[in-house]
C-alpha positions in Angstrom: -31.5 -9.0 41.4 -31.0 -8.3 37.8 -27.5 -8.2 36.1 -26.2 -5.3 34.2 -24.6 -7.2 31.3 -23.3 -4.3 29.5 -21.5 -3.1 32.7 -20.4 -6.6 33.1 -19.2 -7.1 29.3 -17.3 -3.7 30.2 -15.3 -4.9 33.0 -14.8 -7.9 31.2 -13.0 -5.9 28.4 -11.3 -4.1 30.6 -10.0 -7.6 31.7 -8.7 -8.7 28.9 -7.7 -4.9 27.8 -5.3 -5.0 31.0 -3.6 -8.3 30.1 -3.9 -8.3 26.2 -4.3 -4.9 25.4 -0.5 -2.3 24.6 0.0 1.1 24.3 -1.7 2.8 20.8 -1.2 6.4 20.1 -4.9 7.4 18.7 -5.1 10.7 16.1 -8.9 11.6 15.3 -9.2 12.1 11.6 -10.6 15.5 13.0 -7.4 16.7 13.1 -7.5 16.7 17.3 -4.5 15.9 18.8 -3.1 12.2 18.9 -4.1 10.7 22.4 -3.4 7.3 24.5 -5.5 4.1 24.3 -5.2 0.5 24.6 -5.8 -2.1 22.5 -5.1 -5.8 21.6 -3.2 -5.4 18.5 -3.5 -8.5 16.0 -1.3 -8.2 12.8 -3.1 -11.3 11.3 -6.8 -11.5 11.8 -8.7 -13.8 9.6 -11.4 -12.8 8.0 -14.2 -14.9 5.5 -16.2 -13.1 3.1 -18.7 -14.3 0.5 -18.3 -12.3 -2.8 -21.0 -12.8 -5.6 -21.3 -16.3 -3.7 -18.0 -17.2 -3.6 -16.2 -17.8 0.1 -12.8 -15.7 0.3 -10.2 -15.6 3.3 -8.3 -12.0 4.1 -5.8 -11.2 6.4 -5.4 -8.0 8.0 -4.4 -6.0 11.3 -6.9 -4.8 13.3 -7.0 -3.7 16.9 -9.8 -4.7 19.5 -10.7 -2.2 21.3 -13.0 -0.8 24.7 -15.2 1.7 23.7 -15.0 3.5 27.7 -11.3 4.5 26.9 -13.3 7.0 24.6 -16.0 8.2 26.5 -14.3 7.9 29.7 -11.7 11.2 27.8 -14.7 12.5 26.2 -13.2 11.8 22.6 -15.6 10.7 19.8 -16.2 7.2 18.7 -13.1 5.7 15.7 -14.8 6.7 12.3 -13.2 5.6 8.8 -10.0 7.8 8.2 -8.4 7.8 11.6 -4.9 6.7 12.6 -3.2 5.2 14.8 0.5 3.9 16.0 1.3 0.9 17.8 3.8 2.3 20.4 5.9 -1.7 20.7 6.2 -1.3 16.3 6.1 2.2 15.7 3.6 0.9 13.1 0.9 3.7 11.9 -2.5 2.4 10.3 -5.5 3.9 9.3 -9.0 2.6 10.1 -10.5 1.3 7.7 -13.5 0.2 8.9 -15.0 0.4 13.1 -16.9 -2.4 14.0 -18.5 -1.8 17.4 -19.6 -5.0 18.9 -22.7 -3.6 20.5 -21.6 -4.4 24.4 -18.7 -1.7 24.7 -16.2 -3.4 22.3 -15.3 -3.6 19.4 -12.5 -4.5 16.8 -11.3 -1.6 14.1 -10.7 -2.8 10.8 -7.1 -1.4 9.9 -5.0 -0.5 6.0 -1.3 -0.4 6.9 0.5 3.1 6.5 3.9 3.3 7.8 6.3 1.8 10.1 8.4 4.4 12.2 10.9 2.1 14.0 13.3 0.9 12.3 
């Protein structure tokens, strides 16, 4: 018996989705309307880059995410341009970059917009 890994990566991000992962508030740069995901939130991620050879450290939010939330409301894949709020902040970003992990996650690169709570 052969396993299915990418259903098995799915449930596995939908593991850690269910105890990581808080209410977002997702608005296609399509102009749909705004609609509810999940995702693990991370105000801080570290990121290394090499520039003309030269190692450099960024920090920046992003939020991981489970690419089923999309397909399972028949809403396209996050492109550049989108937004999205952090319901526990009230913070809105805008993606800056999606990077799908190629097993039905992924983490979206985010640029900091505005802050709606307080």
């Amino acid at each position: 018996m052969s396993l299915d890994w990418i259903a098995a990566l799915d449930r596995l991000n939908g593991a850690a989705q269910a105890a990581f992962g808080e209410p977002v508030s997702y608005a296609p740069a399509t102009g749909e309307m705004p609609y509810d995901i999940t995702g693990i939130f991370d105000e801080a991620f570290l990121e290394l880059v090499v520039v003309d050879g030269v190692q450099l450290q960024t920090e920046q939010p992003t939020l991981g995410i489970q690419y089923s939330q999309f397909t399972a409301q028949f809403k396209a894949f996050p492109v550049q341009g989108d937004q999205l709020t952090v319901m526990r902040t009230g913070e809105t970003f805008v993606v800056r970059e999606p990077r799908p992990d190629g097993h039905g996650g992924g983490r979206l690169m985010l640029n900091y917009v505005s802050e709606t709570n307080g």
